[in-house]
N, C-alpha and C positions, 0 to 999 in steps of 0.2 A: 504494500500500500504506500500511497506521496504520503507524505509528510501530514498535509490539511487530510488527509482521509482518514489516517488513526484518528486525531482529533473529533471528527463526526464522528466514528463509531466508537469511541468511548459516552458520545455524548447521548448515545443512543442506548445505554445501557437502563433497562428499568431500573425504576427504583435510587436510582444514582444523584444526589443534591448537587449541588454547585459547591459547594464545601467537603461533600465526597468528592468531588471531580479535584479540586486546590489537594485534598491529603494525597490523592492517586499521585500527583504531580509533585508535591514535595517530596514522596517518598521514594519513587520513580526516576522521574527526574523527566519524563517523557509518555505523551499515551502510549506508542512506543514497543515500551518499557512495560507498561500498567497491562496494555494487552497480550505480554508473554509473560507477565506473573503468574509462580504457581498457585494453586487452590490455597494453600495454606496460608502463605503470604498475605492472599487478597483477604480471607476470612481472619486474621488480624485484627485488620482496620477497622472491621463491624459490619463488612456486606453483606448484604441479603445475600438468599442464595439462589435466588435467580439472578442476581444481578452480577452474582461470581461466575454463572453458567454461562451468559450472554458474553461475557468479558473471554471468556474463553474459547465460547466458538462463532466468535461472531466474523463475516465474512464481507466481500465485496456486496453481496444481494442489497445488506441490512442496510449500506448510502447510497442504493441508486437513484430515489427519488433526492436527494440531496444533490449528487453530482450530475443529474441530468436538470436540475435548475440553474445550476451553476453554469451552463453552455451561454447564458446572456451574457452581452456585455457588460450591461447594467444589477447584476446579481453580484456579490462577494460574500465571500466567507471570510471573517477576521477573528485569529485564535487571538489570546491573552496574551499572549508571545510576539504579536505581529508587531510592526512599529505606527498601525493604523488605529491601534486602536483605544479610546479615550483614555491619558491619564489618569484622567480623574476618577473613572470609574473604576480604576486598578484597586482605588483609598478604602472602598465600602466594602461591608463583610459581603461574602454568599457575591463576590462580584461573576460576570459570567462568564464561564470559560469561552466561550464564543457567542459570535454579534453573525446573526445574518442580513446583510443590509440590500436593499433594492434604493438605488439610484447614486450618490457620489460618495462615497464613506469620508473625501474630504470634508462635509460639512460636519463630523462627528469631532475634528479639531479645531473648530471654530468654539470661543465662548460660547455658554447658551444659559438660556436662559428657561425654567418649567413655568407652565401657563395651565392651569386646570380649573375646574370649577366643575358647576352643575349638569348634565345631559336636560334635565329642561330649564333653561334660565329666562331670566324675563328678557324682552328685547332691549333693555338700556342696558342689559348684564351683557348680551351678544354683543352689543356695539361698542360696549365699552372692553372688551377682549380683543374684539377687532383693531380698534384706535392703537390700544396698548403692545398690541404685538405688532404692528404696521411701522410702528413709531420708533420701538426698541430693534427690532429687524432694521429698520433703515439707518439707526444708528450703529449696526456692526454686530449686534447679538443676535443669533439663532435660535427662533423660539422653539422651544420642545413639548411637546404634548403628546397626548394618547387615541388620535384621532378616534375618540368617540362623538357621538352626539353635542350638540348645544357648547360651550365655552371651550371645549377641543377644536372643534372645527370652525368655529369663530375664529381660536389665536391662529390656527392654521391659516387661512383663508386670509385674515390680514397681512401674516409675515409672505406669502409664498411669494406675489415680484417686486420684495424687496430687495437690500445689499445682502442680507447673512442668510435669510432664508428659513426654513423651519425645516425638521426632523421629527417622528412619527414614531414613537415606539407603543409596539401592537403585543396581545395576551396568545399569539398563536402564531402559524406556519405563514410562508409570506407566498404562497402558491392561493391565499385565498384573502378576501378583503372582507373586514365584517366592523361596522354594519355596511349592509350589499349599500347600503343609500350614498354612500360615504365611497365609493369604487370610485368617481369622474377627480374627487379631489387626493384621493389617491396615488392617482396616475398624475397628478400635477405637483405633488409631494416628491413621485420619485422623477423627477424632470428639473427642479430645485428647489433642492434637499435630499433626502432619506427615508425610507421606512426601513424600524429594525426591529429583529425580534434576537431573543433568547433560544427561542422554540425550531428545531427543526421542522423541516418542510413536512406536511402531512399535520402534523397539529391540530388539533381542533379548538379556537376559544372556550375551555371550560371555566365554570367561573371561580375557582381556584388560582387560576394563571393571573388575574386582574390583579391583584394585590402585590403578587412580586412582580409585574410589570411597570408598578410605578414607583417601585426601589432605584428602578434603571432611570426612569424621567427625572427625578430627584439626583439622584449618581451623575449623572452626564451632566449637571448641571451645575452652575453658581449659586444659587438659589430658586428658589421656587414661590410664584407669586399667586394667589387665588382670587379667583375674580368676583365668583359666588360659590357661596356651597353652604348647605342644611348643618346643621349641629355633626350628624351623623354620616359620614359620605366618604367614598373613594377621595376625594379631594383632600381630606382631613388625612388618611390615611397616608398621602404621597407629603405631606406636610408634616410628618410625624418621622418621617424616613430622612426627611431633607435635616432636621433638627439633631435627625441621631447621628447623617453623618458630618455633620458639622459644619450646613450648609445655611445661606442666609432665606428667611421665610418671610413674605411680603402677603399685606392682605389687605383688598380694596373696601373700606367701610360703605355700608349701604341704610337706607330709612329703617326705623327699626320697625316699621309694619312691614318688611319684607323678610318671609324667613327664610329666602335664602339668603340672606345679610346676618342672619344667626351665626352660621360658621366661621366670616368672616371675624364677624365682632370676637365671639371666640377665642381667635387665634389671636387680635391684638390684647386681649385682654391675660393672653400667657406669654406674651412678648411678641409676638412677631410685628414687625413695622408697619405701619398705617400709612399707605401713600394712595394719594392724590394724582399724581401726573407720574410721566414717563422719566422724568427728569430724576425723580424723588428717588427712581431704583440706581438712574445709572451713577447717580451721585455717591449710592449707598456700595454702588460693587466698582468704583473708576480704580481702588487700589487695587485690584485682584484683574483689571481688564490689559489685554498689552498696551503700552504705548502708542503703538502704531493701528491701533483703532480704528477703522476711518469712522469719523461722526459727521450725523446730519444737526448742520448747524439750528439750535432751539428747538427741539422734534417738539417738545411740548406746544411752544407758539402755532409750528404750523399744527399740531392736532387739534389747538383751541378753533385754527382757522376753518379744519376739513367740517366743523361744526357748528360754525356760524351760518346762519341764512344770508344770500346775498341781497334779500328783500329789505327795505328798511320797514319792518311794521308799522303800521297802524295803528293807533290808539285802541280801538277792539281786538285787535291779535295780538297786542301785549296785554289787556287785559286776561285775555283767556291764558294765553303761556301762565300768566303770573296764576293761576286757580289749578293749574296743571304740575302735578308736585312729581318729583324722580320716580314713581314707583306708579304701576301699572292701575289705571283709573279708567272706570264707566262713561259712556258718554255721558247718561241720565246725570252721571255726579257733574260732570262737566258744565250739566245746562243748571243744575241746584245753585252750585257756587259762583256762578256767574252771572244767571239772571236773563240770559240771551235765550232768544226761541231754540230749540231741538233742531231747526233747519239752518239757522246761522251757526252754532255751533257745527256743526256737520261740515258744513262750505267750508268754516277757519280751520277744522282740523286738518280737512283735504290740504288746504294751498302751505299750512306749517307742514302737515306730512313730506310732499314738494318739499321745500326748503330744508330739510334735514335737521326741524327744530323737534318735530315729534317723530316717534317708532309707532304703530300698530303693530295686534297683535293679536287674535280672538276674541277682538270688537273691545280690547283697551288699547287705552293711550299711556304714553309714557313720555317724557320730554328729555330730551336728548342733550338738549343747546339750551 
C-alpha cells in the first residue's frame, strides 16, 4: 500500500477513536507499523476485538471507495503528518488523524474564523450572519461553519466572493451533501473555499457525528463567534469546545423577547465578548492575525452603508421604522403602535422592505437599518 493508503485503512478500523488512532501512532511510529502489529501488541493498548481483526486483515477492497474519490482534482486526502494540514488543529485533544477536503485545502491555512448559530433564526439573525461574515471575509478571515440550515448558510453565503472565503466542515462522507437543500451552495463552497470532513467516504450523517464535528469548527479556528442560539443548542456546544481549547468566544446580544438571544446572553454573561460590529472581533484577534493581512479598509462603515436605504424617508416611514423594534413583529402590531390604516402600513413596509431597512418573514417584520 502508498503511504496515504495505510492511513485510510487504519482509519477505517471499527470501533477505533481519534485518540486510539494518536496511541497507534505514538506507539508505532506509522499506520504502517500499526497495520503489521501482532495480536498481542495491539490488545495492549485496549482494542476491541474486532477492531484488532480489521487491523489485521484489512486489504486494498476496504479504501476503494476512498481512493476512487480521490481520482478528482479537486478531492484531497491530508494525514496529520502532511504539511497541509491546520496547525492549529494539531493543539486540541481527539484532533483528527485525517481531513478529507473537497475544493483548495489552501484555504485550511488561512486565519479563520467559527460563525454558528441557530438552523431557524429570525431574519435580522440571517442578515446579521451574512453582514458579519461578508465583512470579516473581506477583511482576510475565512469564515468556518457547518453548512447547516439558517446562520451556517447565512455566514457561508456572505463570506463565499469575498478575499478569504469560507470553509465547510460536514458530520459525514463528502460523496454526499446533506441537507440535499444546501447541494447548489455546496458546490460554490468547494469553488472558494473547502468542505471537510473527518468521516470517510460512505458515511452516513448520524446524529452522533454532529457534536464532534464542531470540535473541528472550533479547532481550525481563532475563535468562535455566535450569532443566535437557544439556551440549549449545537451552537453552545461548538462554544464550549472553542473555550476548552483555548480559543477566543464572541457573542452577538439580541432583544430579550427573542429566545434565540437566550444563548447569546448566556455566553456573555460567562465571559464570552459582547460585540456589536465586525471591527469589535478583529480588534479582539489583530494580535494572533499575521501582519501581512490584507484589510478592507473600515468593513464596519461600509456594512453600516450595505444597510442604509438610499431613500431619504418621509416623515410616515420614519415614523413606522421608529414603532418597528429588532425583533420579528405582526403587521396588526404594526398598525396598533402606529395609528396608520392596515393598507398604509402595508404600502410602507413594501417600499422599507425595497430599501433594505426591513426583513420579512412568515408575515413578520423585523428592521434591519
Amino acid at each position: 500500500m502508498k503511504k496515504i493508503d495505510n492511513w485510510l485503512a487504519l482509519l477505517r478500523a471499527p470501533g477505533l477513536t481519534p485518540d486510539q488512532y494518536h496511541q497507534l501512532l505514538n506507539v508505532f511510529g506509522s499506520p504502517h507499523r500499526a497495520l503489521a502489529a501482532s495480536t498481542a501488541s495491539l490488545a495492549r493498548l485496549g482494542l476491541k476485538t474486532e477492531t484488532i481483526q480489521y487491523i489485521q486483515n484489512t486489504g486494498a477492497d476496504d479504501i476503494a471507495p476512498d481512493l476512487d474519490w480521490l481520482q478528482h482534482d479537486d478531492h484531497h486526502v491530508i494525514s496529520l503528518h502532511d504539511a497541509r494540514y491546520p496547525e492549529l488543529l494539531k493543539t486540541i485533544p481527539s484532533a483528527p488523524p485525517l481531513l478529507f477536503v473537497r475544493g483548495d485545502p489552501d484555504f485550511l491555512q488561512l486565519p479563520q474564523l467559527a460563525m454558528v448559530g441557530s438552523r431557524t433564526p429570525t431574519a435580522a439573525g440571517r442578515q446579521t450572519a451574512t453582514d458579519f461574515a461578508r465583512h470579516l471575509s473581506q477583511a482576510g478571515i475565512t469564515i468556518t461553519s457547518g453548512l447547516a440550515r439558517g446562520i451556517d448558510a447565512a455566514s457561508h453565503h456572505g463570506a463565499l466572493d469575498c478575499l478569504a472565503g469560507t470553509v465547510a466542515l460536514v458530520a459525514h462522507g463528502l460523496d454526499i451533501v446533506y441537507p440535499a437543500e444546501n447541494r447548489k451552495l455546496a458546490e460554490a463552497i468547494s469553488q472558494n473555499g473547502a468542505i471537510v470532513t473527518e468521516h470517510p467516504i460512505g458515511t452516513r450523517p448520524l446524529k452522533a457525528y454532529f457534536p464532534r464535528r464542531n470540535r473541528i469548527i472550533s479547532g481550525m479556528s481563532l475563535g468562535t463567534l455566535v450569532v443566535e442560539a437557544a439556551p440549549r443548542s449545537g451552537s453552545l456546544i461548538t462554544s464550549k469546545h472553542a473555550l476548552e481549547q483555548g480559543r477566543e468566544v464572541f457573542a452577538i446580544p439580541g432583544s430579550i423577547h427573542n429566545p434565540l438571544a437566550r444563548g447569546c446572553h448566556q455566553l456573555i454573561r460567562q465571559g464570552a465578548k459582547l460585540v456589536e460590529t465586525a471591527s469589535d472581533i478583529l480588534e479582539e484577534l489583530s494580535a494572533l492575525l499575521p501582519a501581512e493581512l490584507p484589510r478592507q479598509r473600515q468593513p464596519d462603515a461600509d456594512a453600516r452603508n450595505d444597510n442604509q436605504s438610499s431613500l431619504i424617508l418621509d416623515p410616515d416611514h420614519q415614523k413606522l421604522l421608529k414603532c418597528l423594534a429588532y425583533e420579528p413583529t405582526p403587521m396588526d402590531e404594526l398598525v396598533n403602535r402606529s395609528g396608520f390604516a392596515a393598507s398604509e402600513v402595508a404600502s410602507m413596509l413594501l417600499i422599507l422592505e425595497l430599501e433594505g431597512c426591513v426583513v420579512s418573514e412568515s408575515g413578520l417584520y423585523t428592521r434591519v437599518a
